[in-house]
VOMAR-970286 format. One line per 5 residues: their letters; for each residue x, y, z of N, C-alpha, C. Coordinates in pm, 1 decimal, decimal comma. Each point is the difference from the previous one (the first is absolute). Example, Ala and Ser with C-alpha at 12.3 -4.5 7.8 and 13.67 -1.06 7.14 Angstrom:
AS = 1319,0/-569,0/780,0/-89,0/119,0/0,0/90,0/120,0/0,0; -35,0/105,0/-72,0/82,0/119,0/6,0/-77,0/109,0/73,0
This chain:
XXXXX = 85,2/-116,5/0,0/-85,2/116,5/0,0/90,4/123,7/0,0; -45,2/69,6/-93,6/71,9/133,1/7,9/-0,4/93,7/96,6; 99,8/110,5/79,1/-57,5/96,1/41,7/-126,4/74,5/15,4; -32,5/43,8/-183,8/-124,1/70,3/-22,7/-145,9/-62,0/30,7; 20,0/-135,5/-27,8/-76,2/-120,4/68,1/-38,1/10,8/124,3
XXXXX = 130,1/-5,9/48,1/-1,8/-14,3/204,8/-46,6/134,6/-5,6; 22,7/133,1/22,7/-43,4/67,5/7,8/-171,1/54,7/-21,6; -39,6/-46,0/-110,3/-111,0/-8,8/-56,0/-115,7/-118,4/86,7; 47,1/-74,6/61,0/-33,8/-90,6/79,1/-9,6/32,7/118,4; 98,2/90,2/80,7/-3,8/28,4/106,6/-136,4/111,0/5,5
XXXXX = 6,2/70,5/-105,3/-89,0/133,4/16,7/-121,9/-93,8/0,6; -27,2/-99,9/-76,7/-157,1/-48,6/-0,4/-50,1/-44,9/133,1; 132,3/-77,8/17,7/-16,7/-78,1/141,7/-39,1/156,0/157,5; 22,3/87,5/-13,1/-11,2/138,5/78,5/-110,0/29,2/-24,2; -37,1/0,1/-163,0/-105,8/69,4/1,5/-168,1/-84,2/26,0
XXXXX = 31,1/-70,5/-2,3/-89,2/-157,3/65,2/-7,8/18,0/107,1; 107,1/-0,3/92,2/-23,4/13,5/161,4/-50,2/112,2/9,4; 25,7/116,9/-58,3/-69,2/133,6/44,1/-147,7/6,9/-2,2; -88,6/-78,8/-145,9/-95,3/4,6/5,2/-67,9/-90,1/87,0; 70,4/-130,8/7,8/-86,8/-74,8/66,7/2,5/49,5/166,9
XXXXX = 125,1/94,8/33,3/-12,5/64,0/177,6/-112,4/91,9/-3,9; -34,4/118,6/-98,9/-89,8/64,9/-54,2/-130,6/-82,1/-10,0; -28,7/-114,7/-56,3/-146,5/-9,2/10,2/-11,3/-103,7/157,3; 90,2/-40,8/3,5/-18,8/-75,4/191,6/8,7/90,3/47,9; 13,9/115,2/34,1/-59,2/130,2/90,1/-106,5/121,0/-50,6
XXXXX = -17,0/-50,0/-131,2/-182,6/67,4/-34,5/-64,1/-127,3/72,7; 21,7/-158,1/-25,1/-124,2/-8,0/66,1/18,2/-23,1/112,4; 101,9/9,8/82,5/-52,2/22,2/170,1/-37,5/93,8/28,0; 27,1/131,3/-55,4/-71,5/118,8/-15,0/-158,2/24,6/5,5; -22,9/-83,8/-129,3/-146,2/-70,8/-20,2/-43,9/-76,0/77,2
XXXXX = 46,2/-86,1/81,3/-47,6/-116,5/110,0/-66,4/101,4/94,6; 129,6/146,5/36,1/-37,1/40,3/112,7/-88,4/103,0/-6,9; -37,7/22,7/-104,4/-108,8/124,1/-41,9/-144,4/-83,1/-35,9; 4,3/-130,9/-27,4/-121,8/-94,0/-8,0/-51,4/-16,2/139,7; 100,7/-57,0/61,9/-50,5/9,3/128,4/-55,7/86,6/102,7
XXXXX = 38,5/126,4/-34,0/-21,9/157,6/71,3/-123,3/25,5/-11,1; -49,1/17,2/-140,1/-95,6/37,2/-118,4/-132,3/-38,3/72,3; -11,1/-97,9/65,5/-162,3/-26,9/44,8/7,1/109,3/110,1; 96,5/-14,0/99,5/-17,0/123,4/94,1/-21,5/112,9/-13,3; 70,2/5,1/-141,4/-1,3/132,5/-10,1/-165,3/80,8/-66,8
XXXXX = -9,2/-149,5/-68,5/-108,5/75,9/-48,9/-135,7/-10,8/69,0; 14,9/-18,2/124,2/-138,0/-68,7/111,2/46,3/136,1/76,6; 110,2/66,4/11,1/46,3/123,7/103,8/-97,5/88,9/-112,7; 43,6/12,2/-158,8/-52,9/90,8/-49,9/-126,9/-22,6/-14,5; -68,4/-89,5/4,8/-156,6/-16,9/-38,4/-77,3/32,7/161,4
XXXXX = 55,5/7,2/112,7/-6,4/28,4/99,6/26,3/155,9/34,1; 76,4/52,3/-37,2/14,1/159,0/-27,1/-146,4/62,0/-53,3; 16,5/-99,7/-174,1/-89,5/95,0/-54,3/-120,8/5,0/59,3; -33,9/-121,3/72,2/-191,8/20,5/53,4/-9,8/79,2/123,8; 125,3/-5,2/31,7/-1,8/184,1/117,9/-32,0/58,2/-44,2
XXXXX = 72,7/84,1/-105,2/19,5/74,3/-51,7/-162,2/41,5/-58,7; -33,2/-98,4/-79,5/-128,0/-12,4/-21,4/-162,9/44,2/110,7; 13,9/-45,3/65,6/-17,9/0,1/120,4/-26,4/138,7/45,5; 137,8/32,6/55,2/43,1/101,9/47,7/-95,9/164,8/-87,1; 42,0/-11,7/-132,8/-68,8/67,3/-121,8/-155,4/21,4/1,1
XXXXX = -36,1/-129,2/26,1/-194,5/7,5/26,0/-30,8/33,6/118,3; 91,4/-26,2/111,6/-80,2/116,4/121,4/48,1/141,1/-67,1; 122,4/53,0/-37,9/-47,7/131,0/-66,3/-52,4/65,2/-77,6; -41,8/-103,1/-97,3/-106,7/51,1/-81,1/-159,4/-29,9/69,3; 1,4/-19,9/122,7/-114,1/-8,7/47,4/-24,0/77,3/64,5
XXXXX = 121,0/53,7/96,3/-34,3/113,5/85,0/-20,9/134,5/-121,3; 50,7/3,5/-92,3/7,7/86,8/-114,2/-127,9/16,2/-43,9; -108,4/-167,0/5,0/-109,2/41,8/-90,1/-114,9/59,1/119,8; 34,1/-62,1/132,7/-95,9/16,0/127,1/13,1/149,9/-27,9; 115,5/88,5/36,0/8,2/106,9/23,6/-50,6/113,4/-128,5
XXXXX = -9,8/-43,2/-104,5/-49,9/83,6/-87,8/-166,2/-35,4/1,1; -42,5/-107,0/48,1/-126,8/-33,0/4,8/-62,1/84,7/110,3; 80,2/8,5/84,9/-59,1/103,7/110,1/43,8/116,9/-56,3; 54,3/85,5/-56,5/44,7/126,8/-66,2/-149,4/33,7/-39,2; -38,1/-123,4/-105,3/-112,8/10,8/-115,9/-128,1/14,2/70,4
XXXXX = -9,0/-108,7/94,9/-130,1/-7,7/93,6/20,2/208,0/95,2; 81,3/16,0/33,8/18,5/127,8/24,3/-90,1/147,5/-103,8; 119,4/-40,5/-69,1/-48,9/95,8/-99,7/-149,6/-28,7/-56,4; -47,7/-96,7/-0,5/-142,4/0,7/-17,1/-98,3/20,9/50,7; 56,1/19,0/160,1/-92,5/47,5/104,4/13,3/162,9/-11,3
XXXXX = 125,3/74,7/-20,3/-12,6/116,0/-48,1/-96,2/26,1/-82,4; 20,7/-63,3/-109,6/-88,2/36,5/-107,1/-133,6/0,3/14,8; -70,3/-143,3/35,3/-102,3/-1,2/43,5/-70,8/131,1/142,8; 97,2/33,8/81,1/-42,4/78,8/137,2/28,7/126,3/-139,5; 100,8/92,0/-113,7/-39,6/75,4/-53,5/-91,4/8,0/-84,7
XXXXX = -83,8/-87,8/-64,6/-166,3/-11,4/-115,2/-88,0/25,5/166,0; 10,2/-58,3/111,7/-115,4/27,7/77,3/-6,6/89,7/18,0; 114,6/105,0/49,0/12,8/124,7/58,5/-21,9/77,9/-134,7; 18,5/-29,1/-127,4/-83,4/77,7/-95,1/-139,5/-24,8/-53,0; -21,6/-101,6/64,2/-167,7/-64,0/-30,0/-94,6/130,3/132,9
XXXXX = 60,7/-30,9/111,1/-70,3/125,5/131,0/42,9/88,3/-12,9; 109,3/96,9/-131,3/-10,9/100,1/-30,1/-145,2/36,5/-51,6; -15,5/-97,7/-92,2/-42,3/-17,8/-118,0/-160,8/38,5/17,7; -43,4/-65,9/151,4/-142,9/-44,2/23,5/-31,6/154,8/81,0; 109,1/9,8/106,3/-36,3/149,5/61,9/-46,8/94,0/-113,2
XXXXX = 72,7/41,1/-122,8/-22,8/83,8/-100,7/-152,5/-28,5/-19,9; -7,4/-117,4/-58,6/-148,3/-23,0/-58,5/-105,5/41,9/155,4; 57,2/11,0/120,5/-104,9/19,1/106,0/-19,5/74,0/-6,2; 114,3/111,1/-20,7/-27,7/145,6/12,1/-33,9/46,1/-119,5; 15,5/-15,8/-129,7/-104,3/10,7/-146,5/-137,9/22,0/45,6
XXXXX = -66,9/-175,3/41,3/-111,0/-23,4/73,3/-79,0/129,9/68,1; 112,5/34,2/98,2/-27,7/36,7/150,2/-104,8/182,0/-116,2; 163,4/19,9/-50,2/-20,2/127,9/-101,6/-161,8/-10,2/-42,7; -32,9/-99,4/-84,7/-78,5/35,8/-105,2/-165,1/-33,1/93,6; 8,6/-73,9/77,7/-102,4/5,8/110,7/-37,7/153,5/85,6
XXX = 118,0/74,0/-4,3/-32,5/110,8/66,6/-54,5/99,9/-109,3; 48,9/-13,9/-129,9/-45,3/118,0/-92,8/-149,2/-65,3/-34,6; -44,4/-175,8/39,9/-101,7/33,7/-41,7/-139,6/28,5/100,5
């Protein structure tokens, strides 16, 4: 065997071990991220329904509190049409009251 041979041989033989050290530590890599992965994703599916959770009591206190805003403001409204309805009726009393006296 020639030099260029041996040489050429040696590099294959290197570059073989490199890949094969390279994929025997992707997959223990992978062993140990397979194994993680359920935890991890039972921590995150556990987060999110807090989170979730958490979100619908504030959008509840959010909708309670504008519901009472609304129920508010409608009692305004309603207590201002009455208070212009007994404007409304005094006038016509005193119209009344008026046109009873001229006649």
């Amino acid at each position: 065997m020639s030099d260029s041979e041996i040489l050429l041989k040696a590099a294959m033989n290197r570059i073989a071990a490199r890949i094969t050290e390279k994929v025997i530590s992707s997959a223990q890599e992978f062993t140990e991220i397979a194994e993680e992965l359920p935890q991890k994703l039972q921590d995150e599916w556990s987060s999110l329904k807090e989170e979730i959770i958490e979100e619908s009591e504030r959008l509840g206190k959010k909708t309670n509190a504008s519901k009472e805003n609304s129920s508010k403001e409608q009692l305004n409204k309603e207590d201002l049409i009455q208070i212009q309805i007994d404007n409304l009726r005094s006038k016509v009393i005193d119209i009344n009251k008026d046109i009873e006296r001229k006649n």
